[in-house]
N, C-alpha and C positions, 0 to 999 in steps of 0.2 A: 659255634661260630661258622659264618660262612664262608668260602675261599675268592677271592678278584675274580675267576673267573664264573662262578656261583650269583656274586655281586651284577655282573656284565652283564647274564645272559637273562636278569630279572628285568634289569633295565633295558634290556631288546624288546623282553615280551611282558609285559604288565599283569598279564593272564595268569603265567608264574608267581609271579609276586602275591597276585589274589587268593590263587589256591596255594600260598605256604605261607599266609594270614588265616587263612581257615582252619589248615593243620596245625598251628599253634595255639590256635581260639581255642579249636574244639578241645585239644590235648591238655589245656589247662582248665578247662571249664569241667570236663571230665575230671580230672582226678581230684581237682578241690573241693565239688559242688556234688560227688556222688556219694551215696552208703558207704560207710565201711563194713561191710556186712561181715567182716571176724570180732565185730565190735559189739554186736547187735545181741538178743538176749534169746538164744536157742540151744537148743541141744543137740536137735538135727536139723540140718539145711538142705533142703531138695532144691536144687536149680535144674529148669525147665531148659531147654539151650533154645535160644533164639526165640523167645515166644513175647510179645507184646501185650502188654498190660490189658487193652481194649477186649483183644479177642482171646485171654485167658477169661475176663471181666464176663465175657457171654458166652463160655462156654463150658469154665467149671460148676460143677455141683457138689466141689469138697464141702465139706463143714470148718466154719470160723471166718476169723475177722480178717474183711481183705481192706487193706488200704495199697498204697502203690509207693516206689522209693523209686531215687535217681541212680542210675549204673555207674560206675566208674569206667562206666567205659562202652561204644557203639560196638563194638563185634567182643570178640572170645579173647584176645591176643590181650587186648588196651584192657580188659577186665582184672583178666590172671595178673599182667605186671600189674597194674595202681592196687589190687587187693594183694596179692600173694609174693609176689618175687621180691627175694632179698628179707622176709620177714621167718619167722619159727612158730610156728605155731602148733608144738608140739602135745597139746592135747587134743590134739584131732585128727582123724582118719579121711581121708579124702577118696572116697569109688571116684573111677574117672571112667568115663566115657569117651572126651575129649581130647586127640593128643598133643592140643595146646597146652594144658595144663602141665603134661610133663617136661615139655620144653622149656617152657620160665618157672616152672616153680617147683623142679621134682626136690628139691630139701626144704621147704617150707610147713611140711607136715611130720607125723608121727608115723603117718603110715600111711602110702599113697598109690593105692591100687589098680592097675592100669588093664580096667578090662577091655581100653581097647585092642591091646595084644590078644591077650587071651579070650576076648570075649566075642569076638569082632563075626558077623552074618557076612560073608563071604556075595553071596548071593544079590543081597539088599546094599551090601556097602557102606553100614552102618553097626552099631550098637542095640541089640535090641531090648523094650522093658523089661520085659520078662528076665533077660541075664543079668540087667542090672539089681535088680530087686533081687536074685538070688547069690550074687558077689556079695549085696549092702548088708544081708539076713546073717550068712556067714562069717562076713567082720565083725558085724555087731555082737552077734555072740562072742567073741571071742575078744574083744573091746567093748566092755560097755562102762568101763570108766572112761572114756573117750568123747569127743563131739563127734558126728557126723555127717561130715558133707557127701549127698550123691548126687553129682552131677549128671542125668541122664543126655541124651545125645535130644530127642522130640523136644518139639516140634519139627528145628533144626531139618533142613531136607540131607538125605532123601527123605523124603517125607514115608508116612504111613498110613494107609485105609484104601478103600477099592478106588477113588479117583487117579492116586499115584501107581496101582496095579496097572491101571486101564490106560492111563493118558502118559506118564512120565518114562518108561523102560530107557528110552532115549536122553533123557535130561538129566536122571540121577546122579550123572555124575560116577558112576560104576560101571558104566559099558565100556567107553574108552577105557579104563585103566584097569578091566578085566581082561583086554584083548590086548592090551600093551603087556601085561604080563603072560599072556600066551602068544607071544610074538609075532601078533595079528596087528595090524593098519586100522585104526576107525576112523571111519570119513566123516565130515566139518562136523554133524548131526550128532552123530555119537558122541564128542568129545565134549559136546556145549554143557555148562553146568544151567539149573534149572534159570538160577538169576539173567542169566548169558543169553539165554535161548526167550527168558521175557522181554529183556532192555530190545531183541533182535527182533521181536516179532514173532518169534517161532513156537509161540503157546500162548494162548492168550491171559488177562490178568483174571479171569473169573475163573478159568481154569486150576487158576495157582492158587488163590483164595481159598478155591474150596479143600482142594490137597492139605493144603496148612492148617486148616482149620481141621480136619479130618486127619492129621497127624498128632494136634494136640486131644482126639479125643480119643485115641488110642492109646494114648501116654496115661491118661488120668486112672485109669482103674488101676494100674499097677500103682501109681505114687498112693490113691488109697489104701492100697493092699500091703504094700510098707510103710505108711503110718499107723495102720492098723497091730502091726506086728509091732514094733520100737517103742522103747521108754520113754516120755521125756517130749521138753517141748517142742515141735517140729513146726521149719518155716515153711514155705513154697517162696520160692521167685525164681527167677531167673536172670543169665546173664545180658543180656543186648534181648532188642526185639530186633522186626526185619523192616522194611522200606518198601509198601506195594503201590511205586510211583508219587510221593513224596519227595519234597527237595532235603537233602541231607541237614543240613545246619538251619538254628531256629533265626540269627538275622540275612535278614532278605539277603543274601547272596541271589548274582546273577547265574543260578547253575539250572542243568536240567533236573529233571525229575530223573529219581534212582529206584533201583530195588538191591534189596538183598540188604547188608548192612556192611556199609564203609566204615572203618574206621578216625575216631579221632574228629566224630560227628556226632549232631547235638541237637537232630529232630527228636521230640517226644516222640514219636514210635518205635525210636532206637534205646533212648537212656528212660524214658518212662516205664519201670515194670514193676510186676503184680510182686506183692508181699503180702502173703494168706498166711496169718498164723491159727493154727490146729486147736481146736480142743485139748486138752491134758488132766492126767490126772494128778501125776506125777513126776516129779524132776530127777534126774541122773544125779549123783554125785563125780564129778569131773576132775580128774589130777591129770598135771603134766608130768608127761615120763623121758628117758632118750629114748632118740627116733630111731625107727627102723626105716632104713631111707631106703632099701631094695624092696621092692614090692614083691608080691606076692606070683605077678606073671614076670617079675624081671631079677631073682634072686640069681646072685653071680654074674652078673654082665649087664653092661650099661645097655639103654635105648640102642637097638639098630637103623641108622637112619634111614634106610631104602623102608623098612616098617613104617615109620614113621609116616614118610614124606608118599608112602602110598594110600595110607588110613586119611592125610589129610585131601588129597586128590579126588578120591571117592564123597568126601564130605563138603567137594566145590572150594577147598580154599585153596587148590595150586592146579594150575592148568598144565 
C-alpha cells in the first residue's frame, strides 16, 4: 500500500509514477515468468554470477547441451529471494561466493557454505576459482548424497584476466574500501565502481567488454575442472546477466541506456541466461536430511555485518 503523501508526490512528478510502474512490471514479470531452477533436473548447479547468455554463448567450450532459461530475477538480490528465501530445500548444499545469498536465504539449505568469509582475496576483492572448486571438492566428499549448488562470484566484476590487471586497479570497487579500512581518504576515482565509472565516462565500453569477457574465460577451466571431478548431473547457468548500454525493461519505456544490472528489470541481457547441461554418466542418489544451518566458515556465531556489508562494497553493490 502506498501512504497520501507517497499518493501526492506521484502526482507532482509523473516520472515517479513511471519508474514505480516498471518496478512492479519487472517484479512480477520476474518471479512468475522465470526458472525455478530448485525445480529443474540436476545434481549439481554451477551459477556463473552475472554472466549473459550471448557472451557465455561465444565463449565456452564446456561439452553438452546449451539452451538458455529466464531468471527470476535482473541482479543477485531479486534472484535468491524469488528462488530461495522462505523455502527448505534441505537436500542441498549451497558453496557461496555471494554474500547476498546469506542475507535472504542462510536457512533454505542443508548446508550453506560461506566462502565469502573464509575464502575472500583480499587483494582482488573477490572470490577466487580456484578457492571455490576447492571448498565445492571438499563438501562434496563429505555430502554426496546432497544436490550441489556452487555459486562462483565470475564473471561478476572485479573482473579477472590481464585487461582488469592493466586497466581497472581504480574501478574494482576494492581501492576505496581497502583504504577506508585503513583509515585512508580515496578520492572520487578510487571509489567509482566499474558500472559508475562506465555510465561517467571514465573507461570506455570496449574496455569493459573486453575485462568481462576475459573474466568469464578465466572462470571456465576451473567449472571444467569441477565437473570433471563430481558425480551426477551438472548444470551451468547463472543468476542475472549485465547491461553494456541497453535500456533496462523489454517495453519501450522512456529511460536511458544502463550498464551493470538493475534490479526488478526485464531486458534479455539481464533475465536471458545460458543453461549448459554436462555430459553424465551417472546420477547421485539424493536424500533429505536436517539442516545444518551454521556453515562451515560461520560455526557458533551469526553473519557479522561490517563482514558482510564490506565483501559487498568491494563487489560494487554499496557505495
Amino acid at each position: 500500500m502506498y501512504t497520501i503523501s507517497q499518493i501526492l508526490s506521484g502526482i507532482e512528478s509523473p516520472k515517479k509514477i513511471a519508474k514505480e510502474l516498471r518496478k512492479q512490471s519487472g517484479t512480477l514479470q520476474n518471479r512468475v515468468l522465470g526458472c525455478e531452477v530448485m525445480s529443474e533436473d540436476w545434481d549439481n548447479l554451477i551459477i556463473l554470477d552475472a554472466c549473459r547468455y550471448d557472451l557465455f554463448k561465444s565463449v565456452s567450450n564446456l561439452e553438452g547441451d546449451l539452451q538458455s532459461k529466464r531468471s527470476k530475477g535482473s541482479a543477485t538480490q531479486e534472484f535468491v529471494r524469488n528462488n530461495f528465501t522462505g523455502n527448505e530445500f534441505y537436500d542441498t548444499c549451497y558453496i557461496n561466493s555471494n554474500p547476498y545469498v546469506s542475507i535472504h536465504a542462510s536457512k533454505s539449505f542443508y548446508k550453506l557454505v560461506n566462502v565469502w568469509k573464509n575464502g575472500w582475496n583480499d587483494d582482488i576483492g573477490t572470490v577466487l576459482p580456484q578457492t571455490m572448486v576447492d571448498f565445492a571438492l571438499e563438501e562434496y566428499q563429505k555430502n554426496k548424497d546432497k544436490r550441489l549448488v556452487v555459486h562462483f562470484m565470475q564473471p561478476h566484476h572485479p573482473f579477472l584476466g590481464p585487461t582488469a590487471e592493466d586497466k581497472f586497479s581504480a574501478f574494482n570497487g576494492n581501492v576505496g574500501s581497502r583504504k577506508s579500512a585503513l583509515g585512508e581518504s580515496a578520492n572520487s576515482t578510487e571509489s567509482l565502481h566499474v558500472w559508475e565509472a562506465l555510465q561517467n565516462n571514465s573507461i570506455s565500453i570496449e574496455t569493459v567488454s573486453k575485462a568481462y569477457r576475459e573474466s568469464l574465460e578465466e572462470v571456465l577451466p576451473h567449472v571444467r575442472k569441477l565437473a570433471d571431478e563430481i558425480e551426477g548431473k551438472t548444470v551451468v547457468t547463472s543468476d542475472h546477466g549485465n547491461l553494456l548500454g541497453e535500456k533496462p525493461h523489454r517495453i519501450n519505456f522512456p529511460e536511458k541506456p544502463r550498464y551493470g544490472h538493475p534490479d526488478f528489470s526485464t531486458a534479455q541481457p539481464l533475465v536471458k541466461v545460458p543453461w549448459l547441461e554436462m555430459p553424465f554418466k551417472t546420477r547421485r542418489k539424493i536424500k533429505r536430511d536436517r539442516p545444518e544451518h551454521a556453515s562451515v566458515s560461520n560455526q557458533g556465531g551469526s553473519d557479522d555485518n561490517n563482514s558482510v556489508n564490506q565483501r559487498l562494497e568491494a563487489l560494487g553493490y554499496k557505495e
